[in-house]
ZADO-22344 format. One record per residue (C-alpha): residue in one letter; x, y, z. Coordinates in steps of 0.5 Angstrom, whole numbers, plus 500, padded with zeros to 3 digits. Last residue first. Example, Ala and Ser with C-alpha at 12.3 -4.5 7.8 and 13.67 -1.06 7.14 Angstrom:
2
<r r="S" u="527" v="498" w="514"/>
<r r="A" u="525" v="491" w="516"/>
//
This chain:
72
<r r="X" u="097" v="022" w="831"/>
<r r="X" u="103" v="019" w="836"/>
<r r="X" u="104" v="027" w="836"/>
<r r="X" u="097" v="027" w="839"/>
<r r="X" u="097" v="022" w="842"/>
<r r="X" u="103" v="024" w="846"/>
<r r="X" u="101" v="031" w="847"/>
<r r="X" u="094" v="029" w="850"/>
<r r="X" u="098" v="024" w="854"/>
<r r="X" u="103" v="029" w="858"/>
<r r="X" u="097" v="034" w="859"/>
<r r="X" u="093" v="029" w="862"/>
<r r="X" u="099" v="028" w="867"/>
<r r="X" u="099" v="035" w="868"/>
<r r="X" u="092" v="036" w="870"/>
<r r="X" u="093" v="030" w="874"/>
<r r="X" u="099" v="033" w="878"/>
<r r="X" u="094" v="040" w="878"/>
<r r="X" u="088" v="036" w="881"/>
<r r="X" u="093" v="033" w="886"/>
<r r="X" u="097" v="040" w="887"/>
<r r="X" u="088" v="043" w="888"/>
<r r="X" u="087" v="037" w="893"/>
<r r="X" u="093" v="038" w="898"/>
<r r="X" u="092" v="046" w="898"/>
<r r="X" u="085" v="045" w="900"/>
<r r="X" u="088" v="040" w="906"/>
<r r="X" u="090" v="046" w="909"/>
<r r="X" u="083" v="049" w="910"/>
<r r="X" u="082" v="043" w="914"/>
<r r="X" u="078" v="037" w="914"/>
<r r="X" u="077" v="034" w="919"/>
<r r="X" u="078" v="028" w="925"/>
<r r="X" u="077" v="029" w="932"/>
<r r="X" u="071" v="028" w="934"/>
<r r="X" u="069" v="026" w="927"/>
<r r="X" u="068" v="028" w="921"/>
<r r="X" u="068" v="036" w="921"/>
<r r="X" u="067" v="040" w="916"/>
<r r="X" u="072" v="047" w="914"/>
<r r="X" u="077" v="046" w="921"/>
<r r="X" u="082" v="051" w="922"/>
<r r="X" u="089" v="052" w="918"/>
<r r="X" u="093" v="046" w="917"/>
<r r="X" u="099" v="051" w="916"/>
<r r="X" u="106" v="048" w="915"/>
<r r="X" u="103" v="041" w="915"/>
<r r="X" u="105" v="035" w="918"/>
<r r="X" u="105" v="027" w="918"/>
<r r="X" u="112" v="027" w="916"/>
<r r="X" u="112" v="022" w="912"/>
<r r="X" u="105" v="023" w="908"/>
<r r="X" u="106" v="030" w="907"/>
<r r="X" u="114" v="030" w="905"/>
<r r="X" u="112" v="025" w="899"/>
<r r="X" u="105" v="030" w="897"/>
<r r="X" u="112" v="034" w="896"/>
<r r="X" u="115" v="029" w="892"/>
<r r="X" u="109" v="028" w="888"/>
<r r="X" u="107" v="036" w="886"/>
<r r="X" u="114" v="037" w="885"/>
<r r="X" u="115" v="031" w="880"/>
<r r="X" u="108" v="032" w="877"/>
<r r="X" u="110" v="039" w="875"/>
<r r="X" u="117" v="037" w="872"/>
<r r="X" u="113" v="032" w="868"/>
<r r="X" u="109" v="037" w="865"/>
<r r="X" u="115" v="043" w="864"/>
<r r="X" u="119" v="036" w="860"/>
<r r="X" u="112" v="035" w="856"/>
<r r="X" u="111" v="042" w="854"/>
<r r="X" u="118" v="044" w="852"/>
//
């Protein structure tokens, strides 16, 4: 059960992180955190980026650690 709910996790996580990357837009980008450049940021919506990324990796760690331990 775990494994599948990990999997399932990835999957939402990347194909949302897919609907970013092609259409280049967030819901709510929110207001500039740090200024980079003159025109670049990082905003309070790429916040939400950075914490699915960690959750998908969290989750993919979860998918190894199951399997090296039923691997023994």
């Amino acid at each position: 059960m775990f494994r599948w709910l990990s999997a399932l996790v990835v999957a939402v996580v990347l194909s949302g992180f897919a609907v970013l990357l092609l259409t280049g837009q967030y819901l709510n980008e929110g207001p500039v955190l740090v200024r980079l450049t003159r025109t670049h940021g990082v905003h309070v919506g790429d916040l939400f980026v950075v914490l699915g990324w960690a959750v998908a990796l969290l989750a993919v760690g979860g998918l190894l650690w199951s399997a090296g331990r039923r691997d023994g």
